[in-house]
Backbone as JSON Lines, residues from 0, in Angstrom:
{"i":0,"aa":"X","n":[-7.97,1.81,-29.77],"ca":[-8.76,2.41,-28.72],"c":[-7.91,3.43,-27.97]}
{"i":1,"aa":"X","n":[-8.28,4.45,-27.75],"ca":[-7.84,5.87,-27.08],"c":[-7.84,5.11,-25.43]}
{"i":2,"aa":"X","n":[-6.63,5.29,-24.61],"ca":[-6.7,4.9,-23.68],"c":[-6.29,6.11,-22.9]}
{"i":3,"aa":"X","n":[-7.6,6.36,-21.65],"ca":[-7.74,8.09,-21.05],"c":[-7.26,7.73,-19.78]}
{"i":4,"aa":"X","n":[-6.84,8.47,-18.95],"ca":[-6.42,8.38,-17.39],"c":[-7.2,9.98,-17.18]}
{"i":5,"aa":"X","n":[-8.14,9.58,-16.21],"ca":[-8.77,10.65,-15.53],"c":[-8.08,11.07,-14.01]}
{"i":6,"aa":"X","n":[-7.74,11.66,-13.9],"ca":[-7.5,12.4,-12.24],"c":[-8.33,13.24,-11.72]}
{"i":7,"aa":"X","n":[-9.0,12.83,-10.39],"ca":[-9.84,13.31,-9.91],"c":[-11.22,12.92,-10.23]}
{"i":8,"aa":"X","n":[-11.28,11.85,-10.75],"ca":[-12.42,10.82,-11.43],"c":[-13.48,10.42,-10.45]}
{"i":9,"aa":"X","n":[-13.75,11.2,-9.03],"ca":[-14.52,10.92,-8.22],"c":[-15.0,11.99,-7.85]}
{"i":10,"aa":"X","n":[-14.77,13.16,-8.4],"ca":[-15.3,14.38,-8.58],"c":[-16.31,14.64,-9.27]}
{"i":11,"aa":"X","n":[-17.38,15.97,-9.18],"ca":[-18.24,16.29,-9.92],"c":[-17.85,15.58,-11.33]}
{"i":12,"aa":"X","n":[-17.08,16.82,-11.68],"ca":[-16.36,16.94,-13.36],"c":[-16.17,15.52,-13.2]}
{"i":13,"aa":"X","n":[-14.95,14.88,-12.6],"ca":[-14.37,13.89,-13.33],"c":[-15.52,12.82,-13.5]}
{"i":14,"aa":"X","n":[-16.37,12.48,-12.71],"ca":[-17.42,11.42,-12.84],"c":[-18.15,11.77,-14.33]}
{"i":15,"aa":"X","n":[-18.56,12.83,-14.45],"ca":[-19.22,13.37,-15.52],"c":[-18.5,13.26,-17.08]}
{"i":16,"aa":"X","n":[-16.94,13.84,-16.7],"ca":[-16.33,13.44,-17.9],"c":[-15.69,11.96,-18.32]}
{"i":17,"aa":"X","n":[-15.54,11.39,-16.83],"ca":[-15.65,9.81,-17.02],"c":[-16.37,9.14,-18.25]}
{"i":18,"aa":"X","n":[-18.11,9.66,-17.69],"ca":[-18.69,8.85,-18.26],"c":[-19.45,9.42,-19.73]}
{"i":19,"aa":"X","n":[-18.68,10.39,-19.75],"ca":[-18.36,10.74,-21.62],"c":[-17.63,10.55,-22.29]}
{"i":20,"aa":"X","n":[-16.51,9.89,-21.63],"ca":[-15.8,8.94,-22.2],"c":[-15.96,7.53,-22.49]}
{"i":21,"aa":"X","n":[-16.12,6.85,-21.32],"ca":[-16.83,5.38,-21.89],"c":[-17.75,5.16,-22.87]}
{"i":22,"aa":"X","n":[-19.18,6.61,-23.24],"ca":[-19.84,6.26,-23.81],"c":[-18.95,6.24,-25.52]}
{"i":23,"aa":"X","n":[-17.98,6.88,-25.62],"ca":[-17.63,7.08,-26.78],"c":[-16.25,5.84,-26.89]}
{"i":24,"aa":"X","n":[-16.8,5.21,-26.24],"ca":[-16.08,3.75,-26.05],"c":[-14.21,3.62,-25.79]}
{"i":25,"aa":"X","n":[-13.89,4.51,-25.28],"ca":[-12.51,4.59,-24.98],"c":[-12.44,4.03,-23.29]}
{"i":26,"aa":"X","n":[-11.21,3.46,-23.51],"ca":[-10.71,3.13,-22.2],"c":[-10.5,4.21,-21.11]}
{"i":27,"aa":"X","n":[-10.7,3.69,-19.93],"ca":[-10.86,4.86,-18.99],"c":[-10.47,4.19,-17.88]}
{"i":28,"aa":"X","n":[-9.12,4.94,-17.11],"ca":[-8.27,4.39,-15.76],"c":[-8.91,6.3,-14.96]}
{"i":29,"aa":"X","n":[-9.06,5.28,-13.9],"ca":[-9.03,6.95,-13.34],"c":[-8.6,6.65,-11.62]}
{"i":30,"aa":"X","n":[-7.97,7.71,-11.57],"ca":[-6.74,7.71,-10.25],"c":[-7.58,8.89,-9.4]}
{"i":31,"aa":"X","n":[-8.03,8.1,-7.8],"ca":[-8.81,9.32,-7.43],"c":[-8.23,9.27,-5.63]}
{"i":32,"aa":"X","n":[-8.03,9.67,-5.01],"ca":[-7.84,9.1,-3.6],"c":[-9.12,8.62,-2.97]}
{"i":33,"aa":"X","n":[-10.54,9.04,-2.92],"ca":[-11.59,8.99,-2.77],"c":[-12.6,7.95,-3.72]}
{"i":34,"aa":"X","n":[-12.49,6.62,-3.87],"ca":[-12.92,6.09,-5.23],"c":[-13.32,4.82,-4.57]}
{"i":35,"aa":"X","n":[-14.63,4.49,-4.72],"ca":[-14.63,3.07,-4.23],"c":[-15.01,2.54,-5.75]}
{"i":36,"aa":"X","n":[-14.46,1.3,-6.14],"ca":[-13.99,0.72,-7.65],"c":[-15.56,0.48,-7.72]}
{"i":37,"aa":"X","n":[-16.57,-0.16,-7.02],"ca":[-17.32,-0.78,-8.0],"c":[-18.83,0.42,-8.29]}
{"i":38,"aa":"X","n":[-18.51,1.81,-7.83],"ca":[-19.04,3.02,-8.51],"c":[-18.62,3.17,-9.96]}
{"i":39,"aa":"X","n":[-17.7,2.37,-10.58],"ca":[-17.57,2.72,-12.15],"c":[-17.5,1.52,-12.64]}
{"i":40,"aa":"X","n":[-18.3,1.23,-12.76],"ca":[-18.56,0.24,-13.76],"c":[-17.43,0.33,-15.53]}
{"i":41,"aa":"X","n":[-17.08,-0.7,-16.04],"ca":[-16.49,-0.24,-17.21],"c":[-14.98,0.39,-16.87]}
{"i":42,"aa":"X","n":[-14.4,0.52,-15.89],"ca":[-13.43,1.85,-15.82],"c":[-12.39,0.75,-15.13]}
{"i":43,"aa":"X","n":[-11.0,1.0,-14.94],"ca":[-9.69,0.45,-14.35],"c":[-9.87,1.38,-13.04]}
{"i":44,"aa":"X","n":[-9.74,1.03,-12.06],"ca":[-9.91,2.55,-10.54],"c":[-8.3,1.97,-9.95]}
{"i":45,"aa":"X","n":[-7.53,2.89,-10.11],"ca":[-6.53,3.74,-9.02],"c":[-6.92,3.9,-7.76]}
{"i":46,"aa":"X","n":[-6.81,3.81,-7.04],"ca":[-7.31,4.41,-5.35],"c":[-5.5,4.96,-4.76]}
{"i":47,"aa":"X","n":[-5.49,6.31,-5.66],"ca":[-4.0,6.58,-4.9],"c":[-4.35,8.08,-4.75]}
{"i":48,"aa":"X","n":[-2.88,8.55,-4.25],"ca":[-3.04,10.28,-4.0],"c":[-1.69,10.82,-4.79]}
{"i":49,"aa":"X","n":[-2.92,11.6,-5.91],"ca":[-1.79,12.38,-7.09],"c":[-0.6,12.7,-5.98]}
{"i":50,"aa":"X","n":[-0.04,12.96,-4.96],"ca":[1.23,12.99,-4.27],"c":[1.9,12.21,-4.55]}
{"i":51,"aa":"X","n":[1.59,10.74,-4.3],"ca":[2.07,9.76,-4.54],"c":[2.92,9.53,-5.8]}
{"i":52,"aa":"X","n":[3.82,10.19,-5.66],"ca":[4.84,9.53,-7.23],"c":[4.98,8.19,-7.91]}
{"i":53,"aa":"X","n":[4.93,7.3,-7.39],"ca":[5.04,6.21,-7.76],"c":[3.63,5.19,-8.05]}
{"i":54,"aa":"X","n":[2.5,5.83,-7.24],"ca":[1.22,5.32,-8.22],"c":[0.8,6.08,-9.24]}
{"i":55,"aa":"X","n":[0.9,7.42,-9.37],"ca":[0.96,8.63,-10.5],"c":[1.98,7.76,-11.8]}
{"i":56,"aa":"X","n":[2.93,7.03,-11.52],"ca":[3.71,6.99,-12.52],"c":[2.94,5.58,-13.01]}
{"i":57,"aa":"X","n":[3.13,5.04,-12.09],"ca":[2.07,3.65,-12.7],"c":[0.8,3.38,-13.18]}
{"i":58,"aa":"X","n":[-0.23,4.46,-12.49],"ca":[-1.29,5.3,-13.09],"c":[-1.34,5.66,-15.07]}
{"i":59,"aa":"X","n":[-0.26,5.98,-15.23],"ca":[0.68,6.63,-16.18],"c":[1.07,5.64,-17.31]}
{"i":60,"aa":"X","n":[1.18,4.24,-17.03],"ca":[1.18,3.56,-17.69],"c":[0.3,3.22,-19.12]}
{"i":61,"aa":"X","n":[1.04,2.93,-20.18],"ca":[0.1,2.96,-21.3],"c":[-1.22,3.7,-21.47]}
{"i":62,"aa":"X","n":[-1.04,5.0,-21.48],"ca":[-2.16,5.84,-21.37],"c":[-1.75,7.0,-22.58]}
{"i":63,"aa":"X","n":[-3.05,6.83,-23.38],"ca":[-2.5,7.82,-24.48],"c":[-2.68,9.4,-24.11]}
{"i":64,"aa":"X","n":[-4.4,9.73,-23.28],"ca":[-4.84,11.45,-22.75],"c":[-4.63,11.51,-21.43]}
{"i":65,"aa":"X","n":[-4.4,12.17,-21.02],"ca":[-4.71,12.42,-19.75],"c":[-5.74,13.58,-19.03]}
{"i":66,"aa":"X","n":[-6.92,13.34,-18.56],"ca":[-7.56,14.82,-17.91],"c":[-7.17,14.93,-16.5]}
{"i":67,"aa":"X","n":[-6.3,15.98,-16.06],"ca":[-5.86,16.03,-14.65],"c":[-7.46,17.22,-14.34]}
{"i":68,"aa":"X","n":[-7.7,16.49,-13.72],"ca":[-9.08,17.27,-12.7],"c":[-8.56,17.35,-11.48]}
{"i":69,"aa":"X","n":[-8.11,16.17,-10.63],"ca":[-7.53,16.28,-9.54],"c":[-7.29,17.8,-8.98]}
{"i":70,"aa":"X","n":[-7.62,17.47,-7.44],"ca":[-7.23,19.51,-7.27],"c":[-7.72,19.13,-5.54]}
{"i":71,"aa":"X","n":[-7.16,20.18,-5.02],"ca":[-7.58,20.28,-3.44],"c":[-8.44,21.47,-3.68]}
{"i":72,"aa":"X","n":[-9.81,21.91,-3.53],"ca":[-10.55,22.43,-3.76],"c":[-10.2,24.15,-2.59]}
{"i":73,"aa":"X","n":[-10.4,24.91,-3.06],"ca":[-10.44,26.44,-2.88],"c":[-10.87,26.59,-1.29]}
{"i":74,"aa":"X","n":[-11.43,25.8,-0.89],"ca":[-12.02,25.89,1.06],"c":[-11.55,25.7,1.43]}
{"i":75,"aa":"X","n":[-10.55,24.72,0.72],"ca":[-9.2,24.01,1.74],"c":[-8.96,24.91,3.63]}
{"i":76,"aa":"X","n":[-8.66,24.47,4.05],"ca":[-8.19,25.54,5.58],"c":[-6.93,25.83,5.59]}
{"i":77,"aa":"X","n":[-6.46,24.42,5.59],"ca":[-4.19,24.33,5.53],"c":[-3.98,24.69,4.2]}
{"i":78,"aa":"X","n":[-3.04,26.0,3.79],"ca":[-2.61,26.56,2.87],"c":[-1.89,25.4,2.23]}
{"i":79,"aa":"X","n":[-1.12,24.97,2.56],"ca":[0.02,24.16,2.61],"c":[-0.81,22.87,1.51]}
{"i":80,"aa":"X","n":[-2.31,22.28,2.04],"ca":[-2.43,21.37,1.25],"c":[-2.6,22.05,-0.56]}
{"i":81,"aa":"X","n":[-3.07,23.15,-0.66],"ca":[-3.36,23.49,-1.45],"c":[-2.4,23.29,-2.42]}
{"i":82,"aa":"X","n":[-1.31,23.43,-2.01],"ca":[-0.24,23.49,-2.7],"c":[0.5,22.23,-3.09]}
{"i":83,"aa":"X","n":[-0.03,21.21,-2.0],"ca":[0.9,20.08,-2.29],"c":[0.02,19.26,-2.97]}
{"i":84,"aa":"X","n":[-1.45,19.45,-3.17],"ca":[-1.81,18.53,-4.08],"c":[-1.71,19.33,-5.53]}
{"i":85,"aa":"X","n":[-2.37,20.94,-5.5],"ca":[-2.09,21.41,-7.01],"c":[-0.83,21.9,-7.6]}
{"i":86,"aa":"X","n":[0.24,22.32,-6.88],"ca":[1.18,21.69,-7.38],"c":[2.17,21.01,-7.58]}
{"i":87,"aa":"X","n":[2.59,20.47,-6.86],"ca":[3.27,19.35,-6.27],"c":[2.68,17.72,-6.97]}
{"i":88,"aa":"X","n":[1.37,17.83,-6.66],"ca":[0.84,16.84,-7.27],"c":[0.88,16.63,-8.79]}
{"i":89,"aa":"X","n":[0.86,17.89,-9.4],"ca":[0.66,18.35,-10.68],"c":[1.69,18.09,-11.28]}
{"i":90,"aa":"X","n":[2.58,18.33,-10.85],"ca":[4.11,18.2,-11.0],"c":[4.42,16.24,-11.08]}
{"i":91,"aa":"X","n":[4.03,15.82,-10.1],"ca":[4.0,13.96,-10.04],"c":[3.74,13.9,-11.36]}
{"i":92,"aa":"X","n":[2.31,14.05,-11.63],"ca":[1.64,13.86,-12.68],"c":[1.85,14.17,-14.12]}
{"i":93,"aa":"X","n":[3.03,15.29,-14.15],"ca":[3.53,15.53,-15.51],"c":[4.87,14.73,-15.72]}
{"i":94,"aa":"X","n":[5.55,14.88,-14.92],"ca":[6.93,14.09,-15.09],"c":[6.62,12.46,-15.15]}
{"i":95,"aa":"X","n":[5.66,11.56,-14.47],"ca":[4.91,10.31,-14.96],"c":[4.83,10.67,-16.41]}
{"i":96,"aa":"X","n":[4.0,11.58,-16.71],"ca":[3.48,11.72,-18.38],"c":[4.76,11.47,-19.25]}
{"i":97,"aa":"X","n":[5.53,12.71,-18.92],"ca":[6.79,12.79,-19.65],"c":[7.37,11.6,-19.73]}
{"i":98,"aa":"X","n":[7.99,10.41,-18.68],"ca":[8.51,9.04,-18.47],"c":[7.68,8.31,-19.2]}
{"i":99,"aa":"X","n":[6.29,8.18,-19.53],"ca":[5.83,7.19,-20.51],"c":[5.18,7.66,-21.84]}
{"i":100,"aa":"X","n":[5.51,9.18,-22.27],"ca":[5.34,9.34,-23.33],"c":[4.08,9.8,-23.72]}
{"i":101,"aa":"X","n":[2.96,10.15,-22.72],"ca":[2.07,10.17,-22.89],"c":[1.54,11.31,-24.14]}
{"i":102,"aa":"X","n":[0.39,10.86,-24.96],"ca":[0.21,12.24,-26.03],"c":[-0.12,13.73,-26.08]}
{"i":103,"aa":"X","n":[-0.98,13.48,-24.76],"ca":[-1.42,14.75,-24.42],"c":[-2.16,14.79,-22.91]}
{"i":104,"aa":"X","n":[-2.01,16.09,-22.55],"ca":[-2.37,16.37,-21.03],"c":[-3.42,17.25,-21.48]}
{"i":105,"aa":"X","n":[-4.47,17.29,-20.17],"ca":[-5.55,18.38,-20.38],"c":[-5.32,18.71,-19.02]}
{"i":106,"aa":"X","n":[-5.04,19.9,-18.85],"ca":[-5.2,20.32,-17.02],"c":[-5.93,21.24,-17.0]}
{"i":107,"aa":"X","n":[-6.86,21.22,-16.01],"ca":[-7.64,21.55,-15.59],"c":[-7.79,22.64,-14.3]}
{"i":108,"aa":"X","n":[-7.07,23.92,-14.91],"ca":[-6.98,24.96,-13.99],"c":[-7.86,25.81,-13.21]}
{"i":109,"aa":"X","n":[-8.41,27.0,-13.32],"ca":[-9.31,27.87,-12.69],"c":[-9.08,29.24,-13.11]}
{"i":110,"aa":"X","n":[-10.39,30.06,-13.22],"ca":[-10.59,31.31,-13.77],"c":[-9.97,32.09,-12.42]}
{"i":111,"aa":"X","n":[-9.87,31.71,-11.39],"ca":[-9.36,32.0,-10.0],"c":[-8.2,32.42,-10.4]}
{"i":112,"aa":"X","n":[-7.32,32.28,-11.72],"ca":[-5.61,32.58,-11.67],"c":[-5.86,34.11,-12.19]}
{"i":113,"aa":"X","n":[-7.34,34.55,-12.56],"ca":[-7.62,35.98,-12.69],"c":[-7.8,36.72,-11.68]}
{"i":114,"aa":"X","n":[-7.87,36.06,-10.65],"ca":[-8.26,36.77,-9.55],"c":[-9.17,37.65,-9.65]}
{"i":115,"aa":"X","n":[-9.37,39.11,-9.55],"ca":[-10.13,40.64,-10.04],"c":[-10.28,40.8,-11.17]}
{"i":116,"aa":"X","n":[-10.02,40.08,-12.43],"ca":[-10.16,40.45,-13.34],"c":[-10.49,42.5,-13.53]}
{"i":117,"aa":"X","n":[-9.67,42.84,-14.63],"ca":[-9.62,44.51,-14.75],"c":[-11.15,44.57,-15.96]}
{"i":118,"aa":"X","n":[-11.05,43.73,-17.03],"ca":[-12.14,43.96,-17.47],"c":[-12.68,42.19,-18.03]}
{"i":119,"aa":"X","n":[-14.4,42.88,-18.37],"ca":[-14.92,41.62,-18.65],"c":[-15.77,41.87,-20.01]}
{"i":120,"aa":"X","n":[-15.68,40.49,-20.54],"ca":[-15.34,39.59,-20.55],"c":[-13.68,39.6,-20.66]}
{"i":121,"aa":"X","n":[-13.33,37.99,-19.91],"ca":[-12.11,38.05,-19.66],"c":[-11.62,36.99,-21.09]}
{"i":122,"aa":"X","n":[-10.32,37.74,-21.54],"ca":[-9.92,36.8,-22.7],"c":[-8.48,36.26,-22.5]}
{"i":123,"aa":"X","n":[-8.01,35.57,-23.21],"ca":[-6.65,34.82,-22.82],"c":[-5.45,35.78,-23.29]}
{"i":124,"aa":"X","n":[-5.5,37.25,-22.99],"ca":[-4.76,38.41,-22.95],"c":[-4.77,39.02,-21.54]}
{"i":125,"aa":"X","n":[-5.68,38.46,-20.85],"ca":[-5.66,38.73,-19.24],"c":[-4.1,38.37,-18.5]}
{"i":126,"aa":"X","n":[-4.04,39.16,-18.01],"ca":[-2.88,38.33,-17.49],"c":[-3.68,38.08,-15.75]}
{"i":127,"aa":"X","n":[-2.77,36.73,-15.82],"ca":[-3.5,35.92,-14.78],"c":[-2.8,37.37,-13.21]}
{"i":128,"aa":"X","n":[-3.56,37.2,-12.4],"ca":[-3.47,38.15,-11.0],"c":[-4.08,37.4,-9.79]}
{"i":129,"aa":"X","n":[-3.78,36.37,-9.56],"ca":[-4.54,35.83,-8.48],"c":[-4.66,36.23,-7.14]}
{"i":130,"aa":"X","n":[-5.89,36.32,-6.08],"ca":[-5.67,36.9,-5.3],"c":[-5.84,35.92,-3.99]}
{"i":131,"aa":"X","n":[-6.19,34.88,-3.99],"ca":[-5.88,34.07,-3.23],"c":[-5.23,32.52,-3.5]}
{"i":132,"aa":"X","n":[-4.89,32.26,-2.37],"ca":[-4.07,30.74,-2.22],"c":[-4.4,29.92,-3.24]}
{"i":133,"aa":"X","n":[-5.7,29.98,-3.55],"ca":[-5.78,28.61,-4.32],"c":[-5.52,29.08,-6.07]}
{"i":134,"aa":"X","n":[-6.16,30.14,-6.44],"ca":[-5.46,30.43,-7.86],"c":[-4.07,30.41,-7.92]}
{"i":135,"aa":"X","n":[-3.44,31.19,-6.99],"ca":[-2.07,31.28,-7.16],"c":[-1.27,29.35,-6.68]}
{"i":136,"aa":"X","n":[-1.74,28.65,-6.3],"ca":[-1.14,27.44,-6.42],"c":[-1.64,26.79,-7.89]}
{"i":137,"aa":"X","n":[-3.46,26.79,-8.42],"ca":[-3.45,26.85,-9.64],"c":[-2.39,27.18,-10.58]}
{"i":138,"aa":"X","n":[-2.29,28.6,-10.5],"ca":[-1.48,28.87,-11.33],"c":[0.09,28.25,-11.11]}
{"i":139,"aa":"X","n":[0.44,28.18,-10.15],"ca":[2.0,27.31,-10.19],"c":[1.97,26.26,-10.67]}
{"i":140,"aa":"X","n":[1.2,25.46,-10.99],"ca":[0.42,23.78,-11.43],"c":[0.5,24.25,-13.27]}
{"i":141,"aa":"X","n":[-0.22,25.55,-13.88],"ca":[-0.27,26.01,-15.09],"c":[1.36,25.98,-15.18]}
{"i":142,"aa":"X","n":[1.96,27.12,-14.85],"ca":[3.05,27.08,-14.96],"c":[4.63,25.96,-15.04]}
{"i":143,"aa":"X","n":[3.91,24.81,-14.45],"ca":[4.92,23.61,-14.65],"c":[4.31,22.97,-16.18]}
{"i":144,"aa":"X","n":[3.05,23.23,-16.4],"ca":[2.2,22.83,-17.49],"c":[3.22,23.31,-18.61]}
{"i":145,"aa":"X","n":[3.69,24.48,-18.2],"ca":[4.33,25.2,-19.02],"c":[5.48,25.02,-19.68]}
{"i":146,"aa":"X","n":[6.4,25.09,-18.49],"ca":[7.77,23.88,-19.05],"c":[7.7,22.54,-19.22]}
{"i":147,"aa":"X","n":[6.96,21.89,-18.83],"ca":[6.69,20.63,-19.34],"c":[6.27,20.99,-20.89]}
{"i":148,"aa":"X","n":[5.47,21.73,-21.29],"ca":[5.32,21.94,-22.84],"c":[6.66,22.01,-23.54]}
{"i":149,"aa":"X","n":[7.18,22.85,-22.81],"ca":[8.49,23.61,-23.84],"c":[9.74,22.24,-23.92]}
{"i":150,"aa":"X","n":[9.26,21.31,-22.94],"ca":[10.15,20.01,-23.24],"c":[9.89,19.46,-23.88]}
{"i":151,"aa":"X","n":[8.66,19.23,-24.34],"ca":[8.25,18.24,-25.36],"c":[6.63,17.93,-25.18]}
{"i":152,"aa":"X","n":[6.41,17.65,-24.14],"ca":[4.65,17.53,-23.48],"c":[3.97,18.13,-24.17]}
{"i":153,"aa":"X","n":[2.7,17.82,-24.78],"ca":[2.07,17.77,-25.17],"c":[0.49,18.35,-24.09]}
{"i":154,"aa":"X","n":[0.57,19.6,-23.46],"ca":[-0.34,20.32,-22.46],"c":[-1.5,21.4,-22.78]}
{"i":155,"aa":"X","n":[-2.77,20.98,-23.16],"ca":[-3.19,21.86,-23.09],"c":[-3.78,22.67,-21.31]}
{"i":156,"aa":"X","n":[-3.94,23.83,-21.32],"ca":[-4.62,24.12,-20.09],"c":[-5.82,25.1,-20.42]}
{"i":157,"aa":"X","n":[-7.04,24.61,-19.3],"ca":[-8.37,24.95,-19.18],"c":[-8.69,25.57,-18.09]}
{"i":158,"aa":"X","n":[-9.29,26.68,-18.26],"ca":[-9.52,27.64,-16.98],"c":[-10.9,28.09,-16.83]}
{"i":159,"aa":"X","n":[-11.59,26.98,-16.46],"ca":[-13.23,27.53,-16.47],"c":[-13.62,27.88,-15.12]}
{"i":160,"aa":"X","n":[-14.78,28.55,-14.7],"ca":[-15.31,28.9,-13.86],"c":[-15.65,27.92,-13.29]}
{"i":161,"aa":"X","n":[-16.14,27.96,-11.6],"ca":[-16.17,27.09,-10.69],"c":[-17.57,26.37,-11.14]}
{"i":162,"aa":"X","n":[-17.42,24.53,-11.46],"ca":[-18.1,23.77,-11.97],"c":[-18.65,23.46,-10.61]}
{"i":163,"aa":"X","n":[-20.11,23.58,-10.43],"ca":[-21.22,22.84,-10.35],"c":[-22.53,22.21,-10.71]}
């Protein structure tokens, strides 16, 4: 059995991709700060904050995928959080991975690291230009994605438009 760790599993997405996972019968831990356990039926619930290094790492435990959804959302007010949950947090969350070996990461970035995009459709020859706080902490979150790859991690990254 594929054993998944969702982040941000109390989110739109993550609830949604939660429960496209259970149906395809894989195990599912999901680490949310916002999570009351008996909303998921079927699922292991975390109640920590991707900050938190040490429930991120335990989170982390025997987990083969990981979908980091987790994110301080773009309205944010304090610049500052933006940053310490996407990347800072992001960062918890890969070096956990790395310490237990995990197979693969899916992170879950934003078309926001385009900022203005110059032309459209936009393809993965864009180079990212972000023009506010929250792409550009996105993108610092991609970018650890990054060297964490080149160590060994196993990262893909996803940059879709704002899910509702």
């Amino acid at each position: 059995m594929i054993r998944c760790l969702v982040t941000g599993g109390a989110g739109y997405f993550g609830d949604l991709l939660t429960r496209k996972l259970l149906e395809r019968g894989y195990f599912v831990r999901i680490l949310d700060i916002n999570l009351p356990a008996d909303n998921y039926p079927g699922t292991e619930v975390v109640q920590a904050d991707i900050r938190d290094p040490h429930a991120v790492l335990s989170a982390c435990e025997g987990i083969d995928v990981v979908f980091h959804n987790a994110a301080q959302v773009a309205i944010a007010i304090k610049k500052a959080l933006l940053w310490s949950v996407n990347r800072d947090g992001t960062k918890n969350l890969l070096e956990s991975c790395a310490r237990h070996a995990v197979k693969k990461v899916i992170y879950t970035s934003s078309s926001a690291v385009y900022g203005i995009p110059k032309t459209n459709p936009v393809t993965e020859e864009a180079s990212p230009a972000p023009v506010e706080e929250y792409g550009r902490a996105k993108l610092a979150g991609e970018t650890l994605c990054r060297e964490y790859g080149r160590k060994g991690l196993d990262v893909t990254i996803v940059r879709p438009c704002t899910i509702m």
